[in-house]
C-alpha positions as CSV (number, residue, x, y, z in Angstrom):
1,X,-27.0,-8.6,-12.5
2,X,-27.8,-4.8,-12.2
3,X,-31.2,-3.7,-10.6
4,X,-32.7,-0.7,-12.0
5,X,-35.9,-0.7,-9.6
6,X,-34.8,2.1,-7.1
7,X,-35.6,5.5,-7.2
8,X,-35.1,8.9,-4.8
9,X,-35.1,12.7,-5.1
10,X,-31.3,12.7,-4.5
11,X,-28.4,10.3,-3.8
12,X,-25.7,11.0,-1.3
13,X,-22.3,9.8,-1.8
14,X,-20.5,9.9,1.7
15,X,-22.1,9.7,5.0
16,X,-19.1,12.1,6.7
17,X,-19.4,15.9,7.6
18,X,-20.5,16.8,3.9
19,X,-22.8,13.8,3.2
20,X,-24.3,13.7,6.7
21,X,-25.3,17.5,6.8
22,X,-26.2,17.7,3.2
23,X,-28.7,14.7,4.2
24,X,-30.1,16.6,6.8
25,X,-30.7,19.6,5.0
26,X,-32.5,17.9,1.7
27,X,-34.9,15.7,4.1
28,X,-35.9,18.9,5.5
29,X,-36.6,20.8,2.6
30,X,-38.5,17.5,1.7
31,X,-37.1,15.3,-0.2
32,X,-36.8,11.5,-0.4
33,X,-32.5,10.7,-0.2
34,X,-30.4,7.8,0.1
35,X,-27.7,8.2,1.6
36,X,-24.2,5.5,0.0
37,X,-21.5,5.1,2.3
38,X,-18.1,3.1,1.4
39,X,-17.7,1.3,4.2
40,X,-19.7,-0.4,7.4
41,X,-21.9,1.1,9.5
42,X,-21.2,1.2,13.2
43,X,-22.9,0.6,16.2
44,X,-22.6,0.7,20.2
45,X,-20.0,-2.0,20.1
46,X,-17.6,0.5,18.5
47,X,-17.8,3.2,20.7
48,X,-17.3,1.0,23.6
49,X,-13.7,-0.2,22.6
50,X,-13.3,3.3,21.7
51,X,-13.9,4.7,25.1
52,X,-11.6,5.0,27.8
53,X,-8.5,7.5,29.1
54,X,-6.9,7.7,26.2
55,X,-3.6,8.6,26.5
56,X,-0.8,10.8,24.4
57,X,2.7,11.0,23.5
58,X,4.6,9.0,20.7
59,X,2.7,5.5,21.4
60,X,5.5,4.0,19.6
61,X,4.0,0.2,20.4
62,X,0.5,1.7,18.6
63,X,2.1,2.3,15.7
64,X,4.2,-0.6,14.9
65,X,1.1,-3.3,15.8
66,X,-0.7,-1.0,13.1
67,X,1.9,-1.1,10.8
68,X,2.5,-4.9,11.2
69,X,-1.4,-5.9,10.4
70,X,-1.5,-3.5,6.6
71,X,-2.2,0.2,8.3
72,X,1.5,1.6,7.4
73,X,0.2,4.9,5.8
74,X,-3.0,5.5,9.0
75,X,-0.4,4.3,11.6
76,X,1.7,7.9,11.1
77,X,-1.5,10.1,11.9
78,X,0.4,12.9,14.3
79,X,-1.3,12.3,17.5
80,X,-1.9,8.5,16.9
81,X,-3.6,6.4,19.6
82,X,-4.6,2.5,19.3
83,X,-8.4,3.7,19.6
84,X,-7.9,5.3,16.5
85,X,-7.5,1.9,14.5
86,X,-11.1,0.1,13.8
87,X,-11.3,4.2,12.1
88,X,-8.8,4.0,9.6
89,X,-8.6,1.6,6.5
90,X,-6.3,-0.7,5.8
91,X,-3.7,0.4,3.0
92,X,-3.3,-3.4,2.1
93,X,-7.1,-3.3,0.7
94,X,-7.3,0.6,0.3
95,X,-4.2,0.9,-2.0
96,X,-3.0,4.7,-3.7
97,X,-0.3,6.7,-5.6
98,X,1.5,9.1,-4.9
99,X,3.4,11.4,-7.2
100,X,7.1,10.4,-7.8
101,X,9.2,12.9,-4.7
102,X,5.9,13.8,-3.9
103,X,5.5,11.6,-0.6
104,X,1.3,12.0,0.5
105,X,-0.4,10.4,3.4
106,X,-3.9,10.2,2.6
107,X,-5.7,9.6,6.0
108,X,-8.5,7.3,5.5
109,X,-11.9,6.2,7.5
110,X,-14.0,4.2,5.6
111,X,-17.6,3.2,7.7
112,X,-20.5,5.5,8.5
113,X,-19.1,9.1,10.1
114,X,-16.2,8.6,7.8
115,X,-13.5,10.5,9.8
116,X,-15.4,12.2,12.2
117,X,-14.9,9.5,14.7
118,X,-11.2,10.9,14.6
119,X,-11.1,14.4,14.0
120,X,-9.8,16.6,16.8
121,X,-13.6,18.0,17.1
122,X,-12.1,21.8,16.5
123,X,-14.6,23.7,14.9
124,X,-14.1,27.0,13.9
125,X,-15.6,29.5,11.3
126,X,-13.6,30.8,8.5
127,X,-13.6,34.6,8.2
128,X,-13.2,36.5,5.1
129,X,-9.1,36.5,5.0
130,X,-10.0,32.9,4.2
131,X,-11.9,33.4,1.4
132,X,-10.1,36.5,-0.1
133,X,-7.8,36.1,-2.8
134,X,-4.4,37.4,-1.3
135,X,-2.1,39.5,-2.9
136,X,0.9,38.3,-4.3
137,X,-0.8,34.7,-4.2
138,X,-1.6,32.4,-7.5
139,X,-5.0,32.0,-6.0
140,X,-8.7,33.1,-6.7
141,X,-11.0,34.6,-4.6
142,X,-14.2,32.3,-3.5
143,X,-17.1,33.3,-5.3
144,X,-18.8,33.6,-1.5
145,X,-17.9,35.3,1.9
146,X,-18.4,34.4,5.5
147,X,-21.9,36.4,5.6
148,X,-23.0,33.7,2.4
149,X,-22.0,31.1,5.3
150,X,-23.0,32.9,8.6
151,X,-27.0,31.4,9.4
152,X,-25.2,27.5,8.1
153,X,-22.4,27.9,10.4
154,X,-24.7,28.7,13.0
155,X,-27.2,25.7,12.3
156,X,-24.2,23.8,12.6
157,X,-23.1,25.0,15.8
158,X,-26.4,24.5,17.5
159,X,-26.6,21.1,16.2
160,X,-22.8,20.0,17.6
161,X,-23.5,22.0,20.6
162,X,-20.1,24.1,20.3
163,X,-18.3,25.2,23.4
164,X,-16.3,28.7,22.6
165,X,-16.4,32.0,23.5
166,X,-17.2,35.6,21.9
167,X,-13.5,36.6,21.6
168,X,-14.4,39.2,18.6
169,X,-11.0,38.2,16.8
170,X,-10.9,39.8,13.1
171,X,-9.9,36.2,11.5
172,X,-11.9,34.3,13.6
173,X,-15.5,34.9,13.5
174,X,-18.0,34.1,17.0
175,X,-20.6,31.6,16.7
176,X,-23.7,30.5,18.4
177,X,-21.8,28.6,21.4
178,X,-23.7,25.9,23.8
179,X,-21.3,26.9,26.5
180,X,-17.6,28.0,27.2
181,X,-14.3,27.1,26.3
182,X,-12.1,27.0,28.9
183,X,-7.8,27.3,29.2
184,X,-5.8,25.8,31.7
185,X,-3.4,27.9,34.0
186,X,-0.8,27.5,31.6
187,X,-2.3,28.6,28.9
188,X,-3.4,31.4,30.8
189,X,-0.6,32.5,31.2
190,X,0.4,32.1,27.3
191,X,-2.2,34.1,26.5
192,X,-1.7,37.3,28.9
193,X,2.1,36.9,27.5
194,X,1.9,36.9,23.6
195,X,-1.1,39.0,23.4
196,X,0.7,41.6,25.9
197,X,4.3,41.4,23.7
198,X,2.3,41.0,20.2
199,X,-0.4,43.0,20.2
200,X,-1.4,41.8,16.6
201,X,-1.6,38.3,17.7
202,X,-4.6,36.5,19.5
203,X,-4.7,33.3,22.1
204,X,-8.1,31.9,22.1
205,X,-9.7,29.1,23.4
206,X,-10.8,26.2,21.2
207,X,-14.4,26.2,19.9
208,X,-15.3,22.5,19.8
209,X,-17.7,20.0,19.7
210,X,-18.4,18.1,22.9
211,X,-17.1,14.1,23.0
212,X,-20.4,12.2,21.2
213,X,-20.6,8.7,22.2
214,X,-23.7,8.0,19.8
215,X,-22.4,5.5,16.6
216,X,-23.6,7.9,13.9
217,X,-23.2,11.2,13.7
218,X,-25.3,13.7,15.1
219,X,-26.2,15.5,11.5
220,X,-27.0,11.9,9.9
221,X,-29.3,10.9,13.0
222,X,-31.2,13.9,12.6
223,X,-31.7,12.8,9.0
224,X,-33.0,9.5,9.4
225,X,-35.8,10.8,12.3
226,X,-37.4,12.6,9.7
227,X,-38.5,9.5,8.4
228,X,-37.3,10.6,4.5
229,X,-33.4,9.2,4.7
230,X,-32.4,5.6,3.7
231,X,-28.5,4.9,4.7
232,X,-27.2,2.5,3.1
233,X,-23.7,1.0,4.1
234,X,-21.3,-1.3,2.0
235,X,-22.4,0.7,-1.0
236,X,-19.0,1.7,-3.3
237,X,-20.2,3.5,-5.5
238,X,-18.4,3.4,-8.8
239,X,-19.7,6.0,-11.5
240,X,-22.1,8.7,-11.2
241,X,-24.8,7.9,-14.6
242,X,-25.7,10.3,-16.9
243,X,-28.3,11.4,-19.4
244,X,-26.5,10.6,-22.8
245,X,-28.5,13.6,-24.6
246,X,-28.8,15.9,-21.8
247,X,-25.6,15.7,-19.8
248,X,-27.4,15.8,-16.2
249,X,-27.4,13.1,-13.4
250,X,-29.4,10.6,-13.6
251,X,-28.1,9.0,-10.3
252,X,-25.0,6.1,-9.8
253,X,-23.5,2.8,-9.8
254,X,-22.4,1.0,-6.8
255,X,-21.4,-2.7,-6.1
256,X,-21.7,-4.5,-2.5
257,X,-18.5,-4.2,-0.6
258,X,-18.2,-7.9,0.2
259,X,-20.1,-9.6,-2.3
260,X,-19.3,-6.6,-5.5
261,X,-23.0,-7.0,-7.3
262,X,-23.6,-4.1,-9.1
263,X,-26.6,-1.6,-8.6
264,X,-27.9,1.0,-10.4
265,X,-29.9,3.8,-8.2
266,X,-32.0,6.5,-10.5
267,X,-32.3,10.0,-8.3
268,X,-33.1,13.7,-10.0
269,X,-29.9,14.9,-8.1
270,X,-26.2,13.6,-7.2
271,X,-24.8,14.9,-4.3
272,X,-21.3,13.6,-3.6
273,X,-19.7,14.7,0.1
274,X,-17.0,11.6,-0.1
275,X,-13.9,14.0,0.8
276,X,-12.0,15.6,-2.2
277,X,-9.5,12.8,-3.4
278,X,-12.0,10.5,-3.5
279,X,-15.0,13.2,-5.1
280,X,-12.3,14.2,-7.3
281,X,-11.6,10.3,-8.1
282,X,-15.3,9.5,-9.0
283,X,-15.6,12.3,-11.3
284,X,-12.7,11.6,-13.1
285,X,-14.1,7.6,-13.5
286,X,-17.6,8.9,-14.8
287,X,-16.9,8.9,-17.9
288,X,-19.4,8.8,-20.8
289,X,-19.5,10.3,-24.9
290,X,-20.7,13.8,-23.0
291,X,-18.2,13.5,-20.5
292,X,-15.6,11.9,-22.1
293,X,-12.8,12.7,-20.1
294,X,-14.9,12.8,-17.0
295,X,-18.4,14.6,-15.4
296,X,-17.1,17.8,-14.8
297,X,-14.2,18.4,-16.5
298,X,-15.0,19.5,-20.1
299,X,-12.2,22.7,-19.6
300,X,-9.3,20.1,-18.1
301,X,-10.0,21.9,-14.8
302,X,-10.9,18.6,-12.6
303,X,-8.3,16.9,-10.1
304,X,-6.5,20.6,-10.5
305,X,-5.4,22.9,-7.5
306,X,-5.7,19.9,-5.3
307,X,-4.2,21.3,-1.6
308,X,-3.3,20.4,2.0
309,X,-2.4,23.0,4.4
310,X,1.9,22.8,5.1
311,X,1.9,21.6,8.4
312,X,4.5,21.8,11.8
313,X,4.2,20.2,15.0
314,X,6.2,21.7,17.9
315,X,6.8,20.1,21.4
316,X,7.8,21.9,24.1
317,X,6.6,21.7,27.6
318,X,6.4,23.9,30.4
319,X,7.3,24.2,33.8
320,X,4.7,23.1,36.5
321,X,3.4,19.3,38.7
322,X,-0.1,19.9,38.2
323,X,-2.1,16.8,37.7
324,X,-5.4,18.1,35.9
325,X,-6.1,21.4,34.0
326,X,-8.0,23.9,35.2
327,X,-11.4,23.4,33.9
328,X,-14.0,20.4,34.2
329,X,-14.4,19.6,30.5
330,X,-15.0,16.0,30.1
331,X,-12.4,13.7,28.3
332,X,-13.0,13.3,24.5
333,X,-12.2,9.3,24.0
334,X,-9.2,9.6,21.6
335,X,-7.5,12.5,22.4
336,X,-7.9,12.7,25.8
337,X,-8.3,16.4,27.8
338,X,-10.7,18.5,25.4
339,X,-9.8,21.3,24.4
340,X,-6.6,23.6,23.8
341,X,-5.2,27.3,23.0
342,X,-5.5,28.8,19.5
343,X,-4.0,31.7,17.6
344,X,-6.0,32.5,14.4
345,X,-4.7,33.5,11.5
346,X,-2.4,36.9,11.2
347,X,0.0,38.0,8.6
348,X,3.2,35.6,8.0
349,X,6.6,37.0,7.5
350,X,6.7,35.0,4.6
351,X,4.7,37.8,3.4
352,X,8.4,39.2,1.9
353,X,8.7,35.9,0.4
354,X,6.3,37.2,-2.4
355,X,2.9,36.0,-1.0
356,X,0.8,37.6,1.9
357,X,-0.6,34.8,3.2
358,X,-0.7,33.9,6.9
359,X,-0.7,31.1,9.7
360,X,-2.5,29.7,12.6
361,X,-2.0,27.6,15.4
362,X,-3.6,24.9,17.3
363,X,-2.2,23.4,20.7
364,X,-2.7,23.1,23.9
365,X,-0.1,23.3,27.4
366,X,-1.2,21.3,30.2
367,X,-3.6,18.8,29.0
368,X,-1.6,15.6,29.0
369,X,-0.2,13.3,31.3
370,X,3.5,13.4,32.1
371,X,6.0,12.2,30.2
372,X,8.8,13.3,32.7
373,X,9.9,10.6,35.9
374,X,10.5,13.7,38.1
375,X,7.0,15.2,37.2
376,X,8.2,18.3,37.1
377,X,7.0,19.8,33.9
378,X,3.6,19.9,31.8
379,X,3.7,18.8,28.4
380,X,3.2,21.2,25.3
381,X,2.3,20.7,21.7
382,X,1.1,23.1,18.6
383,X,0.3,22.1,15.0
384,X,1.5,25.1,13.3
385,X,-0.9,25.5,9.7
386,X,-0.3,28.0,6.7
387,X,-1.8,28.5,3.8
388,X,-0.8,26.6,0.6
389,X,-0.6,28.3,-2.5
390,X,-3.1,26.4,-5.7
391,X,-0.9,25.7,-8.5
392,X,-2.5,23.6,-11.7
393,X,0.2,20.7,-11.4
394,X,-0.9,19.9,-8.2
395,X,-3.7,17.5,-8.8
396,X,-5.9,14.2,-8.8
397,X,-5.3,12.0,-11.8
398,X,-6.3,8.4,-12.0
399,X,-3.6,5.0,-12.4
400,X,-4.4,4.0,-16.0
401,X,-2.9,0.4,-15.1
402,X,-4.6,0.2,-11.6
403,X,-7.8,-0.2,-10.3
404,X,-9.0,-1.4,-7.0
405,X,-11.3,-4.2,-6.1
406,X,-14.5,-2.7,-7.1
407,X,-12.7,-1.8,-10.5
408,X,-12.5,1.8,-9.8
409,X,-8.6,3.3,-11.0
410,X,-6.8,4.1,-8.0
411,X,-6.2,7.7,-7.7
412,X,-3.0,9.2,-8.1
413,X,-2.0,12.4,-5.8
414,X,0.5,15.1,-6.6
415,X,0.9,17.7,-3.8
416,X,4.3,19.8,-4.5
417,X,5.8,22.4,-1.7
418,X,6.7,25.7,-3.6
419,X,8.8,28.3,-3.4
420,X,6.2,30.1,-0.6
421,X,5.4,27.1,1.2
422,X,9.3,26.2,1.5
423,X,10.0,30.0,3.3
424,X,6.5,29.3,5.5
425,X,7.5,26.1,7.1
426,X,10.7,27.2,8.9
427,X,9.0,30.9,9.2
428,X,6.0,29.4,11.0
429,X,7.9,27.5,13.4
430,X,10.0,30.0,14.5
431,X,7.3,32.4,15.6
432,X,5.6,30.3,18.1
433,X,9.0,28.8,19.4
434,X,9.4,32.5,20.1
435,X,6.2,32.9,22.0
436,X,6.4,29.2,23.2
437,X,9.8,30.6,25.0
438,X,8.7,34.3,25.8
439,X,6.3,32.3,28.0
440,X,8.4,30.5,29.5
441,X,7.8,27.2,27.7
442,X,10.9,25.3,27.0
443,X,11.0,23.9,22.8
444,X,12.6,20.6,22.4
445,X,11.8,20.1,18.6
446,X,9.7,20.4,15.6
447,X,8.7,18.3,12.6
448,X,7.5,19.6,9.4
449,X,7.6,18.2,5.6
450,X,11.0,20.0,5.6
451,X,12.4,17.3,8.3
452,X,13.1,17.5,12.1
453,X,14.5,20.5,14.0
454,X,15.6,19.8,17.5
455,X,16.5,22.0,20.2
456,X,18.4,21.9,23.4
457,X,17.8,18.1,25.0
458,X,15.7,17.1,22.0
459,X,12.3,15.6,21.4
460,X,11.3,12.2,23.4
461,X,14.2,12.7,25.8
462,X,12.4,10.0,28.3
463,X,12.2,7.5,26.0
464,X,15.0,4.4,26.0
465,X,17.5,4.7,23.6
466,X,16.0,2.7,20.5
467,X,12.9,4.3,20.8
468,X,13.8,7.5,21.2
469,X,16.0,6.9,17.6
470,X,13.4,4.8,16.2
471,X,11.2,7.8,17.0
472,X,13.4,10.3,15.4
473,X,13.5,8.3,12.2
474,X,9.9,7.9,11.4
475,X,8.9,11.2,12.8
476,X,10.6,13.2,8.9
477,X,8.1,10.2,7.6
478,X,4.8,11.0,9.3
479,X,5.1,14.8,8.6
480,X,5.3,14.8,4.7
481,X,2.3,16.7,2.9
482,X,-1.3,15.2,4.0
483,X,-0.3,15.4,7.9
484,X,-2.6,17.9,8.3
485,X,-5.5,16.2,7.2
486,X,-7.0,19.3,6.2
487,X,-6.9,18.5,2.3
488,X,-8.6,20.8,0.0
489,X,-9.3,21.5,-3.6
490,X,-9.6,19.5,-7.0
491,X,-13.0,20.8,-8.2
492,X,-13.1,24.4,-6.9
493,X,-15.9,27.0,-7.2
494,X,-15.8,29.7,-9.3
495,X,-17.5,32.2,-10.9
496,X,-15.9,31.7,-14.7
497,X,-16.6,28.3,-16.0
498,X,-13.6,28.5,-17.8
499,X,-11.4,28.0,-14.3
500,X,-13.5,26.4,-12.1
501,X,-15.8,22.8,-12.0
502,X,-18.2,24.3,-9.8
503,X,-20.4,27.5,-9.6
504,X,-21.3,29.5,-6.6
505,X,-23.9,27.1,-5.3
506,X,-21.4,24.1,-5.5
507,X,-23.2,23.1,-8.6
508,X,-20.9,21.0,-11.5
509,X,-20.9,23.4,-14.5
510,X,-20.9,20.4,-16.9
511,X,-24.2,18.9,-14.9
512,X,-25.7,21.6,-12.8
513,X,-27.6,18.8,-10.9
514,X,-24.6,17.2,-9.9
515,X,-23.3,18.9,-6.3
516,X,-20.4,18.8,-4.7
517,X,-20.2,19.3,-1.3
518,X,-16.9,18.2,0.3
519,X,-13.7,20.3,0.5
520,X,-13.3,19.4,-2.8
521,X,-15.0,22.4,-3.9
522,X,-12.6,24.8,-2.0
523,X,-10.6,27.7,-3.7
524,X,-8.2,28.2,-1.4
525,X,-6.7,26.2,1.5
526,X,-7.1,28.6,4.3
527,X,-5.0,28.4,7.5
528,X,-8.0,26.8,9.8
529,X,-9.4,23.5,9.8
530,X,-12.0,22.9,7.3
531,X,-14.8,20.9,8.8
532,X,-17.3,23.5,9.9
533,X,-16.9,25.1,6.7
534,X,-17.5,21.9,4.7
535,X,-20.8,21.3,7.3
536,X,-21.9,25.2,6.1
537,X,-20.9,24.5,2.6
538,X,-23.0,21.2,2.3
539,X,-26.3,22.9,4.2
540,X,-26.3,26.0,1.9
541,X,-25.7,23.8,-1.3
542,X,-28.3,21.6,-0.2
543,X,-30.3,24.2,0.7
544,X,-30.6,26.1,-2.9
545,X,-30.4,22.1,-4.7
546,X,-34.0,21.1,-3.0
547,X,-35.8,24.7,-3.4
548,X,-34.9,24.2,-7.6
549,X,-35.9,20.4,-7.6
550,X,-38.8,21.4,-5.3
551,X,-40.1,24.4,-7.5
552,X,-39.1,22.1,-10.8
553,X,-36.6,24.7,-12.2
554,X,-34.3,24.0,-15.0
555,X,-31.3,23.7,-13.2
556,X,-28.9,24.2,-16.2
557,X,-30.4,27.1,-16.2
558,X,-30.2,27.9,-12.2
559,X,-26.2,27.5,-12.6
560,X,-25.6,29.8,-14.7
């Protein structure tokens, strides 16, 4: 039986870095929300068995347990680690598609905090080469700049307490920082070198949230101590409702995760922050005789110019027996040292390829324990991101044959290299071996959607034998398109109706108080991680959503 009793100012779908901020910001400004999340909540009992020295490397043992026991899509996440495991779903009961020859690992959490008990805590800003259409590029410019962003960002930053440092990069904004970031001797010493031999080029230090050993995340515990936020966990929700005459939101459906009773939750406004396949995924289910082929998506534009960020990890190491690095930054549980180098974005020499795009880098030299018997060398690693280029064909559709156990159709993903992000790959990985080696470092390998490179004695070169093979046979697997877990795009903003689902304010065209606030809404996939920008995104969205409901606007009107 469905209950129609309940009734809020707006509903949140997601309880991750777009539902939790979003939260926030509406109980401020007011409002009554209730907040949906997919998946259990967690408590102190978590973060216990998630605490510890966690370690690094291939954790080859890890991975196969995961495997074994239904997590064979989670279990290739690049830096793995067994605490990672009660985070991820199982892709026994959290099935997908994937495009034929279009391989996709879709990296899942579902409980409260969604994946930001796994995320690598890097937050930086995004600066307006981000949000700039580039020349030569299929892309659109964002219909807002780093300045639309600037007081969110910094709300953000003062909530997480970010540790980083006024570098005054051009393509890499400075923030409002709790304290420093800190390098280790070696990558000292990779930042005097590159900077001195590429002038063009900066090394900076990570800006990052500190480990948080609270359950929930920081953003959502703020909400509920103002007193105006219900969470509610083991809530799927299934369709967002909709007025038949009007077109609007009139709130959602959701069925119990264990026992799958149906619900129906009224609420002025629909926020969803559920990440961008599965935003993308709802929308396209919500259909109804004014949204027939789903809310938002009246000019076909839904589930299009759905992006991940071309990825490369590189291992290397460096000479040097130094146990710890040289700062006292405490250990974050999963990854282990915190913290790391990082090169923001400059121009790519795939630039001649036809597109001036660019890449960035994030790694670290010094940070991990010692792989080698002789301990005579510090371990090295960089994830190498580029920008991806939108095309229409890469998308979100849904299985019309397939559904999963709450009766939603499983979504299908289609996430094509191109020409540009074929010359990138190898391009990208090339420049930092070349700095890697300037400074001394020694490159043993990298692995990209295009395959494995190695180099000299080759990557893993202490393990035994059948690992190390084992190793090199999975690695080609683990680094097709989704490894970066920085996927974007699928109901972009815009400014022409016509070629975008949202407007300016994040606001659905087809049902102006229907917001989306994940990085669904993205334009372009930008070289940097995403996460502060979808915590900024959510905030300001929010922000302008509760000063109409408050002031009892029109919002069809507002969007336009």
């Amino acid at each position: 039986m469905t209950d129609l009793g309940e009734r809020f100012d707006v509903v949140v779908v997601g309880s991750g870095a777009a539902g939790s901020f979003a939260a926030l910001e509406l109980a401020e400004q007011g409002l009554s929300v209730l907040v949906l999340e997919a998946g259990r909540d967690v408590g102190p009992a978590d973060m216990l068995g998630a605490m510890g020295r966690a370690t690094r490397g291939p954790n080859l043992a890890g991975r196969i347990k995961a495997t074994l026991s239904g997590q064979w899509v989670q279990a290739r996440v690049a830096f793995f680690n067994s605490r990672m495991v009660r985070f991820l779903v199982n892709d026994l009961l959290h099935p997908y598609r994937a495009a034929a020859g279009a391989p996709f690992l879709w990296f899942r959490g579902r409980q409260v905090g969604g994946r930001l008990h796994i995320f690598g805590r890097v937050l930086h800003r995004w600066s307006d080469a981000e949000f700039a259409a580039h020349p030569g590029s299929k892309g659109e410019a964002w219909p807002i700049r780093h300045a639309d962003l600037a007081p969110y960002y910094e709300k953000a930053e003062r909530l997480l307490a970010v540790q980083g440092n006024a570098d005054g990069a051009e393509t890499l904004p400075d923030g409002a920082f709790a304290g420093p970031g800190k390098l280790t001797l070696e990558e000292q010493g990779f930042k005097a070198r590159v900077e001195g031999r590429w002038p063009g080029r900066r090394v900076v230090s990570w800006r990052f949230a500190p480990p948080d050993p609270t359950p929930r995340p920081t953003a959502l515990e703020a909400a509920l101590a103002t007193g105006r936020v219900t969470l509610r966990a083991d809530a799927v929700v299934c369709e967002v409702l909709t007025d038949p005459a009007t077109g609007l939101a009139t709130g959602v459906r959701y069925r119990d995760r264990a026992g799958r009773a149906a619900h129906v939750v009224q609420a002025r406004a629909v926020v969803l922050g559920a990440s961008p396949v599965e935003t993308v995924r709802l929308m396209l289910a919500s259909r109804s005789a004014r949204h027939p082929d789903g809310i938002g998506n009246s000019k076909g534009q839904l589930g299009r110019y759905f992006m991940d960020q071309p990825a490369t990890i590189l291992l290397a190491h460096f000479p040097g027996a130094s146990d710890d690095p040289a700062d006292d930054l405490p250990l974050d549980p999963v990854y282990g040292k915190t913290g790391g180098v990082f090169l923001p974005r400059y121009p790519a020499s795939a630039a001649a390829s036809g597109a001036q795009l660019g890449y960035a880098y994030q790694g670290s030299i010094g940070r991990t324990p010692h792989v080698s018997p002789a301990g005579d060398r510090r371990d090295a690693n960089f994830m190498c991101f580029s920008e991806m280029q939108p095309q229409a064909d890469n998308r979100i559709t849904l299985d019309p044959a397939a559904k999963d156990r709450w009766g939603v159709p499983l979504p299908v993903i289609t996430c094509r290299l191109g020409r540009v992000e074929r010359a990138e790959l190898p391009a990208q990985a090339e420049d930092i071996a070349d700095m890697v080696e300037d400074a001394g470092g020694t490159v043993t390998g990298w692995i990209s959607p295009l395959g494995l490179t190695e180099r000299g004695e080759g990557v893993y070169r202490d393990l035994n034998p059948v690992s190390r093979w084992f190793m090199r046979q999975m690695l080609p697997k683990s680094f097709t398109m989704g490894a970066a877990i920085h996927e974007t795009g699928g109901a972009r903003m815009g400014d022409d109706p016509q070629r975008s689902v949202l407007n300016g304010w994040n606001q659905c065209w087809d049902a102006p108080n229907l917001v989306v606030t994940d990085a669904s809404a993205f334009v372009s996939s930008g070289t940097m991680g995403t996460t502060l920008t979808v915590m900024a995104l959510a905030m300001r969205a929010s922000a302008h959503l509760a000063q109409a409901l408050r002031a009892g606007e029109p919002l069809g009107e507002r969007a336009a």
